[in-house]
C-alpha positions as CSV (number, residue, x, y, z in Angstrom):
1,X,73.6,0.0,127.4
2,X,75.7,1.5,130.3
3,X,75.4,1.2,133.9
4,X,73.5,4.4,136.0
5,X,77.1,5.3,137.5
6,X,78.9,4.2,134.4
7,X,82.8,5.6,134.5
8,X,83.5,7.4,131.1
9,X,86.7,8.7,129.1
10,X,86.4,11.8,126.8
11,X,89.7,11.7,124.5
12,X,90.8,14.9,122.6
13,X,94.5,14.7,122.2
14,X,95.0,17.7,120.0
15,X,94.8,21.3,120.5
16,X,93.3,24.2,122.2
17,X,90.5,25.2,120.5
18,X,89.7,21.3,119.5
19,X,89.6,20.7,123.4
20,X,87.1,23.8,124.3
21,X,84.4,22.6,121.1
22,X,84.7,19.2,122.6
23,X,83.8,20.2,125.9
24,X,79.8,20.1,125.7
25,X,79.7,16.6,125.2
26,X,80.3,16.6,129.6
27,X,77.6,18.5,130.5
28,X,75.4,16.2,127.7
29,X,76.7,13.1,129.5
30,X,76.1,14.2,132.9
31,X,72.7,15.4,132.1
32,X,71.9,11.7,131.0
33,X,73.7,9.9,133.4
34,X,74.4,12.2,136.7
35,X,76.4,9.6,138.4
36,X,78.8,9.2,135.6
37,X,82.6,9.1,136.6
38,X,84.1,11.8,133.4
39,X,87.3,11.9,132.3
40,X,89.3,13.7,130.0
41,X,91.9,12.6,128.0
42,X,94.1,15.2,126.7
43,X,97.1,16.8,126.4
44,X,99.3,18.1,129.3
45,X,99.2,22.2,127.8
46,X,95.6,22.4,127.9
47,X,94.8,20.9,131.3
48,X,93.8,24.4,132.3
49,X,90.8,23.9,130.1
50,X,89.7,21.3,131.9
51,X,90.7,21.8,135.4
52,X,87.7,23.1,137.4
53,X,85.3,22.4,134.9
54,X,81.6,21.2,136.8
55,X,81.6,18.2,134.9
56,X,85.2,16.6,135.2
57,X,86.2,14.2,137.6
58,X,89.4,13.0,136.2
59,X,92.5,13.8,134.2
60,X,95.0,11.8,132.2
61,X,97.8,13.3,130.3
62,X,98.6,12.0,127.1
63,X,102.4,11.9,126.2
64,X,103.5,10.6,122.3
65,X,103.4,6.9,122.1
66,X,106.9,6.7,120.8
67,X,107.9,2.7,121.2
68,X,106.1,-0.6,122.4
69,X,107.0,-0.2,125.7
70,X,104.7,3.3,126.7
71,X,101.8,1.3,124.3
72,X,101.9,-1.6,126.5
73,X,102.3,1.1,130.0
74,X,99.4,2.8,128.4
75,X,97.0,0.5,128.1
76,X,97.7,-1.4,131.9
77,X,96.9,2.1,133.0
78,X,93.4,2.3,130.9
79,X,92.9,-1.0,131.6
80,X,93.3,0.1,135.5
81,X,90.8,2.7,135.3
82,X,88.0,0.3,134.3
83,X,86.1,2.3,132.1
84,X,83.0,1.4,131.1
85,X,83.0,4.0,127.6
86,X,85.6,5.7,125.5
87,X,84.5,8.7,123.1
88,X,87.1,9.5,120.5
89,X,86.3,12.7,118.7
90,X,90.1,13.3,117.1
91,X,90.4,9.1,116.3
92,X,94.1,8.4,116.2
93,X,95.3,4.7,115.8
94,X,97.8,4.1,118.1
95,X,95.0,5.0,120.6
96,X,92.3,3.7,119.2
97,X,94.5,0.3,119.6
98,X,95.0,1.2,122.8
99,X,91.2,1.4,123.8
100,X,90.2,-2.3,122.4
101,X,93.7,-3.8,123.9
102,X,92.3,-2.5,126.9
103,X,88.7,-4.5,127.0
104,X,87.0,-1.0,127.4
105,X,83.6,-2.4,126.1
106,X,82.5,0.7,124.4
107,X,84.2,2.7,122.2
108,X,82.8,5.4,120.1
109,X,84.7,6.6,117.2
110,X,84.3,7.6,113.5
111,X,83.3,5.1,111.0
112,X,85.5,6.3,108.1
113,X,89.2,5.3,109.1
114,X,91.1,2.1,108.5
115,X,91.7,1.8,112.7
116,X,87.6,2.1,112.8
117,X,87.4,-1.8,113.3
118,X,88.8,-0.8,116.7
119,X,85.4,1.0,117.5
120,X,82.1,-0.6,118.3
121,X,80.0,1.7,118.2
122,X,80.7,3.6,115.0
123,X,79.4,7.7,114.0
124,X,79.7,7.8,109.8
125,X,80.1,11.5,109.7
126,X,82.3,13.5,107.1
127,X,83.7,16.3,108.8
128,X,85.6,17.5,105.7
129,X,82.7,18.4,104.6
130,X,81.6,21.0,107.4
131,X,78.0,20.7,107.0
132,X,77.7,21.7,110.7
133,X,79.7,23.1,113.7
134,X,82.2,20.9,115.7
135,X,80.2,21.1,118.6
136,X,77.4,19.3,116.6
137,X,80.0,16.8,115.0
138,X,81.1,15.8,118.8
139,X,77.7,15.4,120.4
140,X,77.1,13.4,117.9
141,X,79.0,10.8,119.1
142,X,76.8,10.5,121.7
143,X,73.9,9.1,119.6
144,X,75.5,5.2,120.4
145,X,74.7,5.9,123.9
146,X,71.0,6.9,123.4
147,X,71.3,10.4,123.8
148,X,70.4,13.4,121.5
149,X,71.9,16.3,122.6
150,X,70.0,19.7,122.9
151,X,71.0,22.5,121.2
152,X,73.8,24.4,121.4
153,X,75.8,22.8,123.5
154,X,76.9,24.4,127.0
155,X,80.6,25.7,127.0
156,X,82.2,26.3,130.6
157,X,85.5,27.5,131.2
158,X,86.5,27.4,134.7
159,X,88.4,31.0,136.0
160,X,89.8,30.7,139.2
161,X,89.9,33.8,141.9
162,X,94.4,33.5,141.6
163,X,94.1,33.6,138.4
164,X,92.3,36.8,138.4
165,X,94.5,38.4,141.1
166,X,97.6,37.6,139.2
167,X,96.2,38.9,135.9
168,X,95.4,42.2,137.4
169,X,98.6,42.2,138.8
170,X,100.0,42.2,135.5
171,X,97.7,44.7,134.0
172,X,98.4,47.1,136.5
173,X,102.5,46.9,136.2
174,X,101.7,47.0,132.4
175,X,99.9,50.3,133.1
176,X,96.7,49.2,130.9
177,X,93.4,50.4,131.5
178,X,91.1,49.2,133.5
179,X,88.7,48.9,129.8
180,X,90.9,47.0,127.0
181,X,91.0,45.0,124.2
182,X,92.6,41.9,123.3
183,X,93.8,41.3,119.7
184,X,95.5,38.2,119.4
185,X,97.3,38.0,115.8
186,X,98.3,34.4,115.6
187,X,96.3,31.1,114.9
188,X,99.2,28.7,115.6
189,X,99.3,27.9,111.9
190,X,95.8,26.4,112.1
191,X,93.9,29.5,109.4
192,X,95.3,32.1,107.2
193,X,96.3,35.4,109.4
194,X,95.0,38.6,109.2
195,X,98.5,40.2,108.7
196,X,100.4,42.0,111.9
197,X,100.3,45.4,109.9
198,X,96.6,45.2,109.9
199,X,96.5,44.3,114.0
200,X,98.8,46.9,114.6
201,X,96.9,49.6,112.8
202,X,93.6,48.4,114.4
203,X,96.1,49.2,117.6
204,X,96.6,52.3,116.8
205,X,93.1,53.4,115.9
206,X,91.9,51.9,119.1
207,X,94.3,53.9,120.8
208,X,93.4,57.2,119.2
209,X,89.6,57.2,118.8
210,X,88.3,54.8,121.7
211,X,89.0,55.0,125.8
212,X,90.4,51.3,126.1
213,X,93.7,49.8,126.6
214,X,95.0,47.5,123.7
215,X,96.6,43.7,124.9
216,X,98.2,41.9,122.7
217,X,98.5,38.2,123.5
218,X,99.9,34.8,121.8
219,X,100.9,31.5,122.9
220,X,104.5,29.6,122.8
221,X,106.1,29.9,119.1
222,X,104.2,33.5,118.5
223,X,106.5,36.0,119.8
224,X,107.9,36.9,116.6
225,X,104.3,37.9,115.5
226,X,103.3,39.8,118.9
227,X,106.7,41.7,118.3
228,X,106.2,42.4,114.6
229,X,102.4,43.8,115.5
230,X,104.4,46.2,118.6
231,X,106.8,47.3,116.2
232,X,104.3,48.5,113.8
233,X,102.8,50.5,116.3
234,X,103.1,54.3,116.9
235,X,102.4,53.5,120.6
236,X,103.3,49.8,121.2
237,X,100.6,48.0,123.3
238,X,100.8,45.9,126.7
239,X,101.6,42.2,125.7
240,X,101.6,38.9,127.0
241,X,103.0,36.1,124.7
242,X,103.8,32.7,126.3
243,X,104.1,34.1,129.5
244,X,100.3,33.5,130.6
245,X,99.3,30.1,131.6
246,X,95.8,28.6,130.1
247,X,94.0,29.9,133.1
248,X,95.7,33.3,133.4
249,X,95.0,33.5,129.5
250,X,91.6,32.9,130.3
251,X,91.1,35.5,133.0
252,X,92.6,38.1,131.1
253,X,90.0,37.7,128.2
254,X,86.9,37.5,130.2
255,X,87.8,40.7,131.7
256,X,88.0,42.2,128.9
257,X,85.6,44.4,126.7
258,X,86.3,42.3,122.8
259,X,88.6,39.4,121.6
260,X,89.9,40.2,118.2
261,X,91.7,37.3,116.7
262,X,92.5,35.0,113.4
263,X,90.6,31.5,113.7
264,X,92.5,30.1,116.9
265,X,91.4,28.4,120.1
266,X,91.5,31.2,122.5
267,X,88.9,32.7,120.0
268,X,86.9,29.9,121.6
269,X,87.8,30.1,125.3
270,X,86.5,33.9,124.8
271,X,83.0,32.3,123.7
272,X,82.8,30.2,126.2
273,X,83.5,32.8,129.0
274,X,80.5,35.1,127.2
275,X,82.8,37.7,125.5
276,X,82.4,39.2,122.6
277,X,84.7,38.1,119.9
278,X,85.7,39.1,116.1
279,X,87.0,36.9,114.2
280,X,88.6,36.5,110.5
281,X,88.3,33.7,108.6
282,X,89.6,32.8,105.0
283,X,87.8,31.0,102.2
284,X,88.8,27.7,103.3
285,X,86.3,24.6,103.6
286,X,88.1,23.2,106.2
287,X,88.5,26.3,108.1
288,X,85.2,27.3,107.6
289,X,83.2,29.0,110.0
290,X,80.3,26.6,109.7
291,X,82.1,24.6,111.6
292,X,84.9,26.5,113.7
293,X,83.5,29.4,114.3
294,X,83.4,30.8,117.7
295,X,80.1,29.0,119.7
296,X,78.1,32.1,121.0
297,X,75.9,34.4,119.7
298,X,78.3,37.9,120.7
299,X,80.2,37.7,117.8
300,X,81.1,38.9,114.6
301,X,83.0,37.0,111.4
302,X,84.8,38.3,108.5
303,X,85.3,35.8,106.0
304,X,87.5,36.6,102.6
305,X,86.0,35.6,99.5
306,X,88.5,33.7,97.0
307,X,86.4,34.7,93.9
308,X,87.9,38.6,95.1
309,X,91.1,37.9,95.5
310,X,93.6,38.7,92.5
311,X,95.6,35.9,93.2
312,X,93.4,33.1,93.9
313,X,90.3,34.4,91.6
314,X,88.2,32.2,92.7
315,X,90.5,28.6,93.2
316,X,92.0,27.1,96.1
317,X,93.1,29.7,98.5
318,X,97.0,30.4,97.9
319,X,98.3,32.5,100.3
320,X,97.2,35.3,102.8
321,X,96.1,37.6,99.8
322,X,92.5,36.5,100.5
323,X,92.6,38.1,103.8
324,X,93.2,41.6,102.5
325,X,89.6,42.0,101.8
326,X,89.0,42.4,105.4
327,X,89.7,46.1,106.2
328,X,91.1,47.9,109.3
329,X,88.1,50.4,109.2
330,X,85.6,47.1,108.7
331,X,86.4,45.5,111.9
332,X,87.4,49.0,114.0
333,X,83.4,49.5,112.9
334,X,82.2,46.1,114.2
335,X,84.6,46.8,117.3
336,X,82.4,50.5,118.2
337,X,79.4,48.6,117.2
338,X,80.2,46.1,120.2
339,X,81.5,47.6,122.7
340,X,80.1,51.2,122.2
């Protein structure tokens, strides 16, 4: 179907943690076709997860498509590339359009929207459903091409040595200890949040009954949540919100001892650097852990029950009530089981 050297586009245009689960389709490409030409599609705040990776050859930043003008720039510049395969995981029309304007002759893409005609080579999935893990659910797309993937997939996250340096930097001026943990209260309104008095008094009890440093850390938008966690504190921790870039961020957690965090994506960058995470989820099908839980096998889940909470008894999950279920002394616990 493709060409031994053929030159592929991977396109995941939406966030941080939707990039890293998307990631194990390179190394599954690559495997079948080790001349291939990859590149990623994505947007311009999560290059860092891409940059260095093995696997990547190229990069393209995807902007909004806000008038017929940037449609018509951006397909002359696909078109330019002369891709021989486009893989869509996060289909979105505009783009989809895009791909067929620009003679790309194969483009793989789900079967179940009304821009699907634009594909042709089609996956009929139903990811609402989350029968499996979004790693699965992107491999898959890899079945028009002849391949079935191996499970799990391979995660890489590329750390570079400045990176490092600078983080340390940091730590030291910070004054945290060499041993830490990160708790990282937001999800960037993607789950239902474990609430900032619960992070602050695993903080506290961290502090007092374990020799590690606690970091707090959030991206762009979360400050007011870092803050409220710091205030709650009797001893405010070290933090770093929207001041890290992806690859600082990503230095920081692999060096340290456990990534605490609602469902978010740098709960996956810690996976894929081999940390050990915990993670909270609520009764929500479509943030289930089934399918967007953290990819390794170091971790631990708490996930609420809606049938115990007095305000959801059992219905659709209404609020962050759910999430009370999950105590401060459950996940200090799983911590000391961890790291101890």
């Amino acid at each position: 179907m493709l060409r031994e050297n053929p030159n592929i586009l991977v396109i995941r245009t939406d966030r941080i943690g939707d990039v890293m689960l998307t990631l194990p389709l390179l190394p599954a490409l690559k495997d079948c076709f080790p001349e291939a030409r990859l590149t990623m599609m994505i947007r311009p705040y999560t290059r860092g997860l891409v940059d260095g990776h093995s696997c990547v050859d190229g990069v393209i930043e995807y902007s909004t498509i806000d008038s017929f003008g940037k449609f018509l720039e951006f397909v002359r510049q696909l078109r330019e590339k002369e891709f021989d395969a486009a893989i869509m995981p996060y289909a979105r029309p505009l783009i989809a359009i895009a791909l067929f304007a620009a003679g790309i002759p194969v483009r793989i893409g789900t079967g179940y929207r009304w821009y699907s005609l634009f594909f042709n080579r089609r996956v009929f999935e139903h990811r609402k459903d989350a029968a499996r893990h979004e790693v699965e659910y992107n491999l898959n797309l890899l079945k028009p091409l002849g391949i079935l993937p191996t499970l799990p997939g391979r995660m890489e996250l590329a750390v570079p040595a400045e990176a490092e340096r600078s983080v340390r930097q940091k730590l030291e001026a910070a004054s945290v200890k060499r041993r830490f943990i990160v708790l990282h209260p937001g999800s960037g309104g993607s789950a239902r949040d474990w609430k900032p008095q619960n992070f602050a008094a695993l903080a506290d009890m961290i502090a007092a009954k374990l020799s590690f440093g606690v970091v707090l850390t959030g991206g762009p938008g979360e400050e007011s949540i870092v803050q409220s966690v710091a205030r709650k504190t009797v001893l405010p921790p070290a933090s770093f919100v929207g001041d890290l870039s992806l690859k600082e961020l990503a230095a920081l957690i692999k060096d340290s001892a456990c990534f605490i965090s609602n469902s978010t994506g740098p709960l996956h960058m810690a996976a894929a650097l081999g940390t050990p995470v915990i993670a909270m989820y609520p009764p929500i099908k479509a943030c289930s852990p089934v399918r967007w839980g953290p990819y390794t096998d170091r971790k631990k889940i708490f996930l609420a029950d809606s049938a115990q909470c007095p305000l959801c008894q059992g219905g659709p999950c209404r609020g962050n009530d759910c999430m009370d279920q999950i105590t401060v002394e459950q996940v200090f616990q799983s911590l000391c089981e961890t790291i101890l």
